[in-house]
Every structure is written in C-alpha cells, then in structure tokens.
N, C-alpha and C positions, 0 to 999 in steps of 0.2 A: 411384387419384387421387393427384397427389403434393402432399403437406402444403404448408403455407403457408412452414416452416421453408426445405425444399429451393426451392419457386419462389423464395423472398427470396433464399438463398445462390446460387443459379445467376445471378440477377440482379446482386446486388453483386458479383459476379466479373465477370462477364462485360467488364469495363473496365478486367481490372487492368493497370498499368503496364509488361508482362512484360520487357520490353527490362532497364528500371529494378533489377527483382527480382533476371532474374541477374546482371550486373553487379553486385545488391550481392551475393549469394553468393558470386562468383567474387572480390572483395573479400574475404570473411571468408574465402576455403579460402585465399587468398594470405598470409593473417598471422592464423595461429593460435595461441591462449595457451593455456598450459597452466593446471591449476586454481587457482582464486584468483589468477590475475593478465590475467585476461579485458578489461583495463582499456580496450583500443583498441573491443572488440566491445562490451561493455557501455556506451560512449560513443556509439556509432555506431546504435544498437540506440533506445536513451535517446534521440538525438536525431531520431529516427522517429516515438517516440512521441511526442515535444514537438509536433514538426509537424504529426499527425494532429487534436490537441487533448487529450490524455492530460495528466491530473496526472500527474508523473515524477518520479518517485528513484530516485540513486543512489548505491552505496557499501551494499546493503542484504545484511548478512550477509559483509560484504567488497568482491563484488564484483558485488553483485546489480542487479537494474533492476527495477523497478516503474511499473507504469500503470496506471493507473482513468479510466474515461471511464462518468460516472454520466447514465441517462438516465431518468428518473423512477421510479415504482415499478414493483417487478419482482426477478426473482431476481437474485444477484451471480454470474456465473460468472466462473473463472479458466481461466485459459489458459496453459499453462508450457511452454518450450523452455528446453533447458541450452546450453550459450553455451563450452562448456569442450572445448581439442582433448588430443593425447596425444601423449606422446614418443616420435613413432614417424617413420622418414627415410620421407619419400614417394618410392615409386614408378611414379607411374601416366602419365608422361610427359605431364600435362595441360601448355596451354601456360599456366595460372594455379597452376603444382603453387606448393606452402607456398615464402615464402620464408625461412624459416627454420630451417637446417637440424638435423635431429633433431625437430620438433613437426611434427606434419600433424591435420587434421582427416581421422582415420579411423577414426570413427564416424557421423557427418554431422549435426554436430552446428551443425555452420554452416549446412546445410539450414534446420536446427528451428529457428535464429534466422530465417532469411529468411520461413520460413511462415509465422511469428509476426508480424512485420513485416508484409507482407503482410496475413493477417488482421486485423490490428489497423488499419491504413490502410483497407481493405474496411469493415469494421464500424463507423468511426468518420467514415465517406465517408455512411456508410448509416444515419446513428443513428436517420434519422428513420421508420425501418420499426420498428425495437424499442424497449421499454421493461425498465428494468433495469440492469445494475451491470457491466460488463465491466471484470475486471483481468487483467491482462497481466501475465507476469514470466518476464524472462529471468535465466535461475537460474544460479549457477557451481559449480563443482566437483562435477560427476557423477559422474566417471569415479573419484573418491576419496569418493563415498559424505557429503561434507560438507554438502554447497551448502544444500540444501532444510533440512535441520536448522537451519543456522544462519540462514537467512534468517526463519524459525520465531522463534528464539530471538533475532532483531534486530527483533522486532513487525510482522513482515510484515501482523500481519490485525490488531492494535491499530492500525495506524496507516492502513490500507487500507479496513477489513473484511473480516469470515471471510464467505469464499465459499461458496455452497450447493450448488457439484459443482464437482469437478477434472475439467479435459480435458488431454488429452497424447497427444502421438506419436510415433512411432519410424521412420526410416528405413533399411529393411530388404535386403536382397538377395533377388531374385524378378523374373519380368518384371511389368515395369510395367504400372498399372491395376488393381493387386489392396489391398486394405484388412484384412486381417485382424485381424479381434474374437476375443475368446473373454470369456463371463458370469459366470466367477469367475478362479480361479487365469491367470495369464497369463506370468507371470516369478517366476522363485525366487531365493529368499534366497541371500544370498554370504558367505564367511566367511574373512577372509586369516588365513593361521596361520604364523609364524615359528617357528624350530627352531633351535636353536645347540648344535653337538655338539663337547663339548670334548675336545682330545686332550691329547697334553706334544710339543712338537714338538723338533726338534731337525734335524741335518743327512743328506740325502739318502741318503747313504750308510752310515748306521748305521740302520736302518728297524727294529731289536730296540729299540734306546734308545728308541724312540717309541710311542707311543699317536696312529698316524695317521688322525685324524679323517676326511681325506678317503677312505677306503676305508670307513668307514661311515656317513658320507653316502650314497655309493652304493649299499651294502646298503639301506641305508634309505629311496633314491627307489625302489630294485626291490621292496621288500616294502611300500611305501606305494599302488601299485597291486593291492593285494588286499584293501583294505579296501572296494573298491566290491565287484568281484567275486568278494569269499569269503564278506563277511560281512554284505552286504546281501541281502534278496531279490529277485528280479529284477523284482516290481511295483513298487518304490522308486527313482526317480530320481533321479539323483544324479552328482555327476561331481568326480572330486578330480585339481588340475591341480599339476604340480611344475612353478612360473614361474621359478623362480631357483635356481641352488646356486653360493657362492663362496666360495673359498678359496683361503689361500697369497699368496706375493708373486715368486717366485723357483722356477726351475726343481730346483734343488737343497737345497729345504730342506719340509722336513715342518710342516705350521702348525700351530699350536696349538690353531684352533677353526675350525669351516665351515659355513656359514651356508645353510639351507634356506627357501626362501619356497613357501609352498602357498594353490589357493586352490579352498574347496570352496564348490559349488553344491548348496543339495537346496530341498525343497519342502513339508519338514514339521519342527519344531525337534524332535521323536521322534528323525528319524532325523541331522540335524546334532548332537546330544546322540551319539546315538552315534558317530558320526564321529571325532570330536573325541577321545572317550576312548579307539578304536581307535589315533589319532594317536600320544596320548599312551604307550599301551601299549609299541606297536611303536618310539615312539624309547626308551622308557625300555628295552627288552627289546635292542636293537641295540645301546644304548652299552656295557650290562652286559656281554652277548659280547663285546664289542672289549675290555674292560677300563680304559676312561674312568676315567678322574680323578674323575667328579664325574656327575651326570645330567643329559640335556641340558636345555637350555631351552626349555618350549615355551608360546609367547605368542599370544593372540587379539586378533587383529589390527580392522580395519575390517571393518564389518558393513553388509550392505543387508537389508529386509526383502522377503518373499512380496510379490509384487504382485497384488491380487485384486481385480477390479473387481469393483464393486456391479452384479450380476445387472439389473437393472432400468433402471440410468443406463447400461448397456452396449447393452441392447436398444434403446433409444432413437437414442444415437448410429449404433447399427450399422442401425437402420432409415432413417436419413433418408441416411444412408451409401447404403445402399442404390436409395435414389430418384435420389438425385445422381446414381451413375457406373452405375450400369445393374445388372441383374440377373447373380449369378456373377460379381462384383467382391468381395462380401463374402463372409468363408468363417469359422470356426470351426477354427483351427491346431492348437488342443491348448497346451500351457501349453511355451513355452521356458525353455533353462537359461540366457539370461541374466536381467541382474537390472539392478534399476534405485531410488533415492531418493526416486523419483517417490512414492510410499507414505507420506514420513513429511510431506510438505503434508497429509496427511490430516487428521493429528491423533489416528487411531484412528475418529473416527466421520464425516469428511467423504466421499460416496459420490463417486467416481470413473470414469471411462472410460479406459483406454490402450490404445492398438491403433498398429499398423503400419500403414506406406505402401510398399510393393514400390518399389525403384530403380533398378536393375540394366539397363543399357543393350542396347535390343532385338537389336543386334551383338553383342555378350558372351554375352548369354544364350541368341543361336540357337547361339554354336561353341561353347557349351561342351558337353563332352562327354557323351555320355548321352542318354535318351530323353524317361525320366520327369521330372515336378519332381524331387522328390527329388533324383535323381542332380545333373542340373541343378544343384539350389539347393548342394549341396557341390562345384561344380563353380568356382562363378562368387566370386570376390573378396566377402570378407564382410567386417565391419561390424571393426575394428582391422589389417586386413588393409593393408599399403603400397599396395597397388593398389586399396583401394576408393574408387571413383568415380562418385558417383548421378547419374544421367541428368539436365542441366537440362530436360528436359520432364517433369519432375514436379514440378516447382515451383508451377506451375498446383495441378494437383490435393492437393497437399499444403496450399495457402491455402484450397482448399474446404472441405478435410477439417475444419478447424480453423473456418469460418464457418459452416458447417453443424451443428457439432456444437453451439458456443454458440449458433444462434440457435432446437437444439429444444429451451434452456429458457428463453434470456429471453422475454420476452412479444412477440411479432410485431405487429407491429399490422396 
C-alpha cells in the first residue's frame, strides 16, 4: 500500500510547471558563478522563493538564500542545494553551454537549484496537505568546502530555526531512473595538502650551481603514489590525487621553489592521520636526498568531513523513494570517494539523508562502451568532467525526490 507521504508527493507534482523548470536550468548552466560570488543564482533562486510565499534572505553566509514557509505545528525540515559552479572551460557543445568562459557548472549543481526550486514551488502550492516547518536553502561554496559552515556561523537556524532532519541530493552519472541510498557511511572526508619544495635556483645551464626543486617534485609526485599502495591495507579506502605542480617562469632558468597541490580522500581520520604523516615523511625524506636548503613546506589545507547518514532518516527517505519511482530504482551503492559540506548543517547531532539521482543521458549511456554498470558508469562523462551534461528529463524526478522526502516527515494531513 503506498503511504500517504508518496500519494501527496506524486500529486503535487504531477502539475509541475516543466516547460518553466528547464528553461530556468538551462538559465543557471548559461551563467555560472564560482564560490561566494553566486550573486545572479542566489537572486534568481530568492526570487522563486518570494513568489512561492517563502520568508526569504539573502546575503546568508555571503552568498547564501534562505526560505521558511511555516505551516502549523509539525516537524521543520530543511532542504539544501549548493548553488556554486567551477572553473572548468565547457565542453559539451550544449546549445545553452556556460557563457562564461573558463566557469561551467560541472557538477550540476544548477540542477540542485532548479530541484529546489521546483520542490519549494510544489510544497508551497501544496501547503494545505501538510503541517510543519519547511526551510529551504540555497547554500554557496561547495566546491571549497566553505558555504554550509559559514551559513552556520551567519545564524542560519537562530534566525530561521534549527531543523529536525537535513535532506539533500546529488546528481550523479548512471542511467536515469536510479536513486541511490546507503544508511550510514555514504561520501568521505577530503583533505587539500600543499607542499613547497625549496631549491637555490640559478641559470639553465649551470644545473651543479643549483639545488633543482623541480626534479624533486617529481621524485616526490612518483613516490607520493605509494603511500596508498604500500602502506595502506587493501581494506582501507582511500585515494591520494596529485592536482597541481608549478614551477619556474622561463625556459632557461632553474627556480628556486615548486609548488605541489594534493588532495586525499579517505573514510576514517585513523587512516588520514596516517596519510598525512606519510606526506610528510616522504617530502621531508625527498628534499634531504636532493640536498634542499631548507625542509619543505607542508600545509593542511581545506577539509570536508565523512558524510554519514543517520541509518533510520535514510530508510525512510529511501522507502517512500521507493513507492515513488517503482521497485529497483533504489539500490544500496556502497560509500563513494567523493565528499561533500553537506555534514557540517548538521551540527554533529542533526540526523540526515544524502543520496543521488542518476543523470546521464539514455544516448551516452547506451554508447558507451562496456557491458556492465560499472564499465558503463567509468565510461560515460562524470560529475567536474567539461563534458558533463545531465539529461533535462530528470528534472522531474529530481523535484520528487526532494517533495517526497520532506513530506515523510512533516505531518500529511
């Protein structure tokens, strides 16, 4: 029998505006802002909510939005999409691709506004089926781990109310129609780490007079992929990415210092505790070899924490999920190594849902190459990739996902 939750959510959909919807996406993937300066989206975002009937702020944490739309007694849920793109040149020959060039939304993260939207319009269409507290917040700076912190520390819930479960989603690559849960662990922690290795520079052609940093950088990005594979055990996940190495100015001159940007993923502070001091080891062990000047510098950069839904506010969502789009739509992924801010709305003790919505356009993902998922899913344009581009027929189901999840706990009438 399907809950009261699912009949109300399948109902207040079922009229949504979809023409409207994409057009506004196709709006936000044409002019994406990078972090903290989201000011056109979070305007456009804010004036949706005004229209729906939403108390509305903005400027929350920088560049935050906030809505409340309070309808008698009943639990407050929240509802968060991040609002923030990335300095990435798009590729995907859309005829809405970014106009701006160098910034694309590719992570789709102008999806999670339009769902939001959407849902928020849906639920606020519909007030007169539930009782309870819906807030809305479109959050900025994801992609740098800031946004949700500071929106926190700008009185998001003093000035709102602290909410009694977080929901959020993520749009994913996979064919479409799929939702994937998981009841604890789900995304892992991120840890940027800079490195600066100093040398004595001098010119090209005298390479004895020098202490050439950039040949131990290199040593150093080759011996930096063995701290996963020599000194982790193979049950431990984990994944250490060399994003950046620069150095020098001039073909002819040996620089003086060169710059290593790293950014590890794991899923327990046990094993990023060790990570870290491996880091550390192996630059200090590489600069001594070369015979550096000095020891290099190594700095703990931006941090995101474990994302772990609360076992019980997962099953809920993931059962009314379930009712929604049909039976083997929801699945149990296992925990991914991205990571996500989403976490620190918590607070530490607010219990939460995060799960994905599949994207990936049913022509992409019949040619790409391979049989299984799997293969497949490493096959097809992922989530910072220039060529990612989520299907607008899942804008639909992404406003469900999001009215369905808030209305299995405010009160139904």
């Amino acid at each position: 029998m399907t809950s009261a939750a699912a009949r109300t959510a399948l109902e207040l959909t079922s009229a949504l505006p979809v023409p409207d919807l994409e057009d506004f996406y196709r709006d936000l993937h044409r002019h994406p802002e990078l972090s903290l300066r989201e000011h056109r989206t979070a305007g456009k975002l804010a004036g949706r909510l005004r229209a729906a009937g939403f108390e509305t702020a903005e400027g929350v944490g920088g560049t935050g939005v906030a809505g409340v739309l309070r309808r008698g007694d009943g639990p407050t849920v929240l509802l968060r999409a991040d609002m923030d793109a990335l300095p990435v040149r798009e590729e995907t020959g859309l005829p809405y691709a970014s106009a701006t060039d160098g910034v694309m939304h590719a992570c789709g993260h102008d999806l999670h506004v339009t769902w939001l939207a959407g849902a928020a319009g849906a639920l606020a269409a519909g007030r007169d089926t539930w009782n309870g507290t819906l807030l809305v917040v479109g959050q900025p700076a994801e992609e740098t781990g800031q946004g949700a912190r500071r929106m926190v520390e700008d009185g998001l819930y003093e000035r709102f109310g602290r909410p009694d479960v977080l929901l959020g989603q993520h749009a994913a690559p996979g064919p479409t129609g799929l939702y994937p849960h998981a009841p604890g662990l789900i995304m892992s922690a991120s840890t940027d780490v800079d490195i600066v290795v100093h040398g004595r520079g001098g010119h090209g052609s005298r390479p004895e007079a020098t202490v050439d940093p950039v040949v131990t950088a290199a040593h150093l990005v080759v011996r930096l992929q063995t701290v996963v594979s020599r000194e982790l055990a193979a049950r431990e996940a984990a994944v250490l990415t060399v994003g950046r190495i620069e150095a020098g100015t001039r073909h002819n001159i040996i620089p003086t210092e060169a710059r290593i940007a790293l950014n590890l993923r794991t899923q327990s502070e046990e094993v990023r505790t060790r990570m870290l001091a491996a880091i550390r080891r192996i630059a200090r062990g590489e600069c001594l070899a070369a015979g550096c000047p000095s020891e290099p510098t190594v700095t703990v950069g931006s941090t995101f924490p474990v994302t772990v839904n609360d076992a019980g506010t997962d099953a809920t969502v993931a059962a009314v999920h379930g009712e929604v789009f049909g039976a083997g739509t929801v699945f149990d992924p296992g925990p991914a190594m991205g990571s996500e801010d989403f976490p620190q709305l918590a607070l530490g003790s607010i219990p939460y849902s995060y799960w994905f919505v599949t994207t990936t356009p049913a022509d992409v993902w019949e040619q790409a190459p391979g049989e299984a998922l799997p293969e497949k899913f490493a096959a097809v344009p992922s989530n910072h990739s220039p060529r990612f581009a989520p299907d607008l027929s899942t804008v639909v189901p992404g406003v469900r996902t999001l009215v369905s999840g808030a209305l299995a706990f405010l009160s139904v009438a």
